[in-house]
N, C-alpha and C positions, 0 to 999 in steps of 0.2 A: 583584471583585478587579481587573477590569483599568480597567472606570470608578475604584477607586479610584487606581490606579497612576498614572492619567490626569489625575486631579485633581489628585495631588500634585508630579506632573510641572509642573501649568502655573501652581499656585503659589511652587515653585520658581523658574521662568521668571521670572515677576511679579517676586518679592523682588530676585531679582538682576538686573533692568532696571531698578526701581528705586533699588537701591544705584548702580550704572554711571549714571543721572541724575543723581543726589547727589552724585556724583564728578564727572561733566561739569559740572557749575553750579559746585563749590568749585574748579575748577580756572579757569572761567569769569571768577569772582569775583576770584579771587589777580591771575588775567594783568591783568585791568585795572586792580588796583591798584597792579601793581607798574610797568604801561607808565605809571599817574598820577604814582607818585614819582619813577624812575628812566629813564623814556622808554621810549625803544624796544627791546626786548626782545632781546638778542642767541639767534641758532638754539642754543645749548647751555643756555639759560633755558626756552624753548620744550619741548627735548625734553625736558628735566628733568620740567619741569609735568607733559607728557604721561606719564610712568611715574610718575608720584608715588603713594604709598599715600596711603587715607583721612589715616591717621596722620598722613603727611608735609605734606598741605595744610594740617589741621590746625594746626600744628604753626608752619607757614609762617606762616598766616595772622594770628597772635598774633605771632610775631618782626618783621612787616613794621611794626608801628608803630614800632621804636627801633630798626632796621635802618638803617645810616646807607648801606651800597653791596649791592648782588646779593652780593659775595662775602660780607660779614659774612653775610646772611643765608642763602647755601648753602650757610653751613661748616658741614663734614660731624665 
């Protein structure tokens, strides 16, 4: 019982270090695309990134092609 509680604890662990990876690389990704288009990243773009859900990268990352400025593409 408690090896299993143990095992499913550290797969748990696993999954969700891997998803928070996933999330640091799509966030990774965006920031340099958007310092490519738009330059240098104002700190309220920064911390945006940094709270972003999967969702919202997502999301971001598809808009950033026919985004013409940061605000068209952070409108909420």
């Amino acid at each position: 019982m408690l090896a299993e509680n143990l095992e499913n604890l550290v797969k748990k662990e696993r999954l969700e270090g891997r998803q928070e990876g996933r999330q640091k690389e799509a966030q990774r990704i965006l920031r340099k695309q958007l310092g490519l288009k738009f330059g240098e990243l104002p700190v309220w773009e920064e911390q945006r990134l940094g709270q972003a859900t999967p969702e919202q990268l997502e999301e971001w990352s598809a808009a950033i092609l026919t985004a013409n400025s940061l605000d068209e593409l952070f409108k909420d």
